[in-house]
C-alpha positions, 0 to 999 in steps of 0.5 A: 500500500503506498505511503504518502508521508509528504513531510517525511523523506525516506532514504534508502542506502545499500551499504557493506555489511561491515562494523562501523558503517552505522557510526559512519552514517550516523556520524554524517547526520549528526555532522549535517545537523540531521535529526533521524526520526527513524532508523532500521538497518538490516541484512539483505539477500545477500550476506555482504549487504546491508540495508537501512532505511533512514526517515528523517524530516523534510522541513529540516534536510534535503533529500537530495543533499542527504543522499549525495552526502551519503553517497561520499561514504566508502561503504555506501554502494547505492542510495534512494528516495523511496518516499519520493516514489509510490513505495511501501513502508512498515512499522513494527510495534510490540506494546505491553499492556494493563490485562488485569481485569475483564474491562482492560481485556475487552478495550483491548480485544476491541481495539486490537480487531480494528488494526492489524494487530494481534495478542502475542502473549497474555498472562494475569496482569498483562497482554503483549500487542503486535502491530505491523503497519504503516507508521501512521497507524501504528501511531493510531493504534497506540494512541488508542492502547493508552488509556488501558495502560501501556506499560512497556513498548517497543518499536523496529523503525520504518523499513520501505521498498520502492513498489514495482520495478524500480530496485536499488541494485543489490548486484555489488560485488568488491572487485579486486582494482576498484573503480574511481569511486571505489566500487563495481556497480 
């Protein structure tokens, strides 16, 4: 489902999958004055890349200008604008709540059947939600989860991807004489 999040740009960026490259990113933002409202890095289908998926707020950076400063990193083999493009985007929450009475037990399973949301885990005192969504909803789901009494919670980040034929290119491969820039895309 795309995602319009016109005050939010979310960047893409395959890098090598190596200690010190979040440093390395992270230390870009913070040098630019960048403030990072979500950030999710994992592997991909290839063991030596990784990719993170980087939401950061449009009225403070320059999608262009974050993606042409994080090209300059060594580590960096591609970057895109997902959110400039219809894209797909996932947030992933785990919310402990109150479940200590039958009324708390109720609002919860009322709640939980109007988001895609689902129990996890239910014991005398508490109840564990999941929700995967888009972000806003998510939002919506917990705003609606907090009058019964959340107690813990925890959130993965965005995680997006550009809908149709338009990949970022996954084919990187270190060779042995890199290029100018330092790789063989």
């Amino acid at each position: 489902m795309p995602e319009n999040m016109s005050t939010k740009h979310t960047v893409v960026a395959l890098v090598e999958n190596q200690p010190g490259v979040l440093m390395r990113v992270t230390n870009l933002f913070r040098r630019r004055n960048f403030n990072i409202d979500s950030l999710s890095v994992g592997r991909t289908h290839r063991p030596q890349i990784s990719r993170m998926t980087i939401v950061v707020d449009s009225a403070r950076a320059n999608a262009q200008r974050i993606m042409a400063n994080l090209l300059k990193l060594v580590p960096v083999i591609d970057v895109a604008n997902v959110g400039a493009d219809l894209h797909v985007s996932r947030d992933l929450a785990l919310v402990k709540v109150r479940s200590d009475d039958a009324d708390s037990r109720n609002a919860l399973t009322m709640i939980v059947e109007r988001y895609p949301a689902r129990i996890v885990d239910i014991g005398n005192l508490y109840a564990i939600v999941e929700i995967t969504a888009q972000e806003d909803r998510v939002e919506q789901c917990i705003h609606e989860l907090e009058p019964i009494g959340i107690v813990e919670m925890v959130r993965t980040g965005v995680v997006a991807m550009g809908r149709g034929a338009r990949i970022l290119d996954s084919s990187y491969e270190r060779t042995a004489q890199p290029s100018t820039n330092g790789y063989h895309v």
